[in-house]
C-alpha positions as CSV (number, residue, x, y, z in Angstrom):
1,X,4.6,24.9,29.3
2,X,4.7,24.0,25.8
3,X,1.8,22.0,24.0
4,X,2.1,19.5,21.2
5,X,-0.4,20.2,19.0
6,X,-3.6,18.3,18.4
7,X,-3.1,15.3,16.2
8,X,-5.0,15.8,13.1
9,X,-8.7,14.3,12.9
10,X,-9.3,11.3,10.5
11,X,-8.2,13.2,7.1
12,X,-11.4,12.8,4.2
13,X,-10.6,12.6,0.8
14,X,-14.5,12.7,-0.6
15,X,-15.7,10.0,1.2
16,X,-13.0,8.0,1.8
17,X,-10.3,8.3,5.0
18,X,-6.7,7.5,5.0
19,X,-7.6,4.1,6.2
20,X,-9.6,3.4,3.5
21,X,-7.7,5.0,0.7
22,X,-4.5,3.1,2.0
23,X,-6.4,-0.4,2.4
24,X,-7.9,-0.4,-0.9
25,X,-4.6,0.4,-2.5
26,X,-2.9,-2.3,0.0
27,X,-5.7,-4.9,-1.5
28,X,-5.1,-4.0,-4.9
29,X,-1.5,-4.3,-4.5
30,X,-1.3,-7.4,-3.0
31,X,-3.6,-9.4,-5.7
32,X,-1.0,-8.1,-8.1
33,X,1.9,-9.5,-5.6
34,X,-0.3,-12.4,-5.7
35,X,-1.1,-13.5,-9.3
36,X,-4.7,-12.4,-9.0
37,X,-4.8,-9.3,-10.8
38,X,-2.9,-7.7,-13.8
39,X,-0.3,-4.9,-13.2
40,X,-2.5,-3.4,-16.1
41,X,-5.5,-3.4,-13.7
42,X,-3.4,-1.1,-11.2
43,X,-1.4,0.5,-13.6
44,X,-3.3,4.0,-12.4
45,X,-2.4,4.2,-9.1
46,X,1.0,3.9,-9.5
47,X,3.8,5.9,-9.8
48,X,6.4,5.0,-13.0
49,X,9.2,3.8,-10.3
50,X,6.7,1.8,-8.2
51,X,5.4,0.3,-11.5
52,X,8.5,-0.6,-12.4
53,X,9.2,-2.5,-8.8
54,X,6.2,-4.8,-8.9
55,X,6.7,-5.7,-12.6
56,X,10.6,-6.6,-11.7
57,X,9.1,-8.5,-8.6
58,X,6.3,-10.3,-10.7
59,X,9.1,-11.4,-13.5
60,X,10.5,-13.4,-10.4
61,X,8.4,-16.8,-10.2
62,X,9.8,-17.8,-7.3
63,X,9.0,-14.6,-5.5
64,X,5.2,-14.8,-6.8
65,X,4.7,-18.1,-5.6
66,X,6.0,-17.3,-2.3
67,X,3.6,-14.7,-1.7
68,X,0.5,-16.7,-2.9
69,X,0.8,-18.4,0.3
70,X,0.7,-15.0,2.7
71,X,-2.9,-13.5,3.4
72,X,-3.5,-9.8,4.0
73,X,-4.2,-8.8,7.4
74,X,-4.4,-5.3,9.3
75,X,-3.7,-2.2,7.4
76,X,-2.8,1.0,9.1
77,X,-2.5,4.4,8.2
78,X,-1.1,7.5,8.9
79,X,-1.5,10.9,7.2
80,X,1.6,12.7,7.3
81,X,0.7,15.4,5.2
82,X,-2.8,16.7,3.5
83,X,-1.5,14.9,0.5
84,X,0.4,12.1,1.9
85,X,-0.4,8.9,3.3
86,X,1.9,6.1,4.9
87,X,0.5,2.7,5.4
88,X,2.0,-0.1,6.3
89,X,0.2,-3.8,5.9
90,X,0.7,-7.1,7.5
91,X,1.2,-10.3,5.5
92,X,0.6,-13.5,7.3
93,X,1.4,-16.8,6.3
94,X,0.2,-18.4,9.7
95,X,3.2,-21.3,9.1
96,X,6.2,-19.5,10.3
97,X,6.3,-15.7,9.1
98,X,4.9,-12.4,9.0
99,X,6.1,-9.8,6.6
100,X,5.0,-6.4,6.0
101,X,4.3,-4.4,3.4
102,X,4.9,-0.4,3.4
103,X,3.5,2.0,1.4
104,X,3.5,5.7,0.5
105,X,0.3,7.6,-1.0
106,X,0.3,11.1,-2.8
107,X,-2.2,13.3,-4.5
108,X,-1.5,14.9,-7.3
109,X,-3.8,17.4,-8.8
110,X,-7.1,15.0,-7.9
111,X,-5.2,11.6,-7.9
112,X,-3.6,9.2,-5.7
113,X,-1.1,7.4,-6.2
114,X,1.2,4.7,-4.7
115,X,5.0,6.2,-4.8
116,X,6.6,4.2,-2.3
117,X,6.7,0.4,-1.6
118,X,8.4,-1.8,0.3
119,X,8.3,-5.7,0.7
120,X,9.8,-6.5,4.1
């Protein structure tokens, strides 16, 4: 008989969890996807090529104002490595559609940062 090992208790980074690392980032990327906060603001917790995404995204008014209308709900986490975190958020509009945001977390040296992102 062969046993899966255990799944990994709730990783802590200082004081903060991967639920709580991945929400705050979620938040802050979502009032930038919103018009509520400056890329500038962010700027730190992303990487160049995630950066680069949301400033191509923001130059497109149409897709700005679209999202203005969503809310953020749940967030949920995973730690997939002791410096990775996946996350993936839900985006409600409560009219007619959900979408869902997915993200990728990495430390480097004592930072994390935001390296993958997704707008589905």
């Amino acid at each position: 008989m062969t046993l899966a090992p255990a799944a990994p208790a709730a990783a802590h980074f200082g004081e903060r969890t991967a639920s709580a690392l991945a929400t705050r980032t979620t938040e802050l990327i979502f009032e930038v996807l919103t018009g509520r906060r400056t890329l500038q603001q962010v700027r730190h917790r992303l990487s160049g090529p995630v950066a680069g995404l949301l400033a191509t995204t923001l130059s497109e008014p149409s897709g700005r104002q679209q999202l203005a209308r969503y809310r953020l709900g749940s967030v949920h986490a995973c730690q997939t490595t002791p410096r990775k975190v996946e996350a993936c958020a839900v985006l409600d509009n409560a009219v007619d559609r959900a979408r869902a945001l997915v993200l990728r977390l990495e430390q480097q040296e004592a930072v994390w940062s935001c390296t993958m992102l997704s707008l589905m």
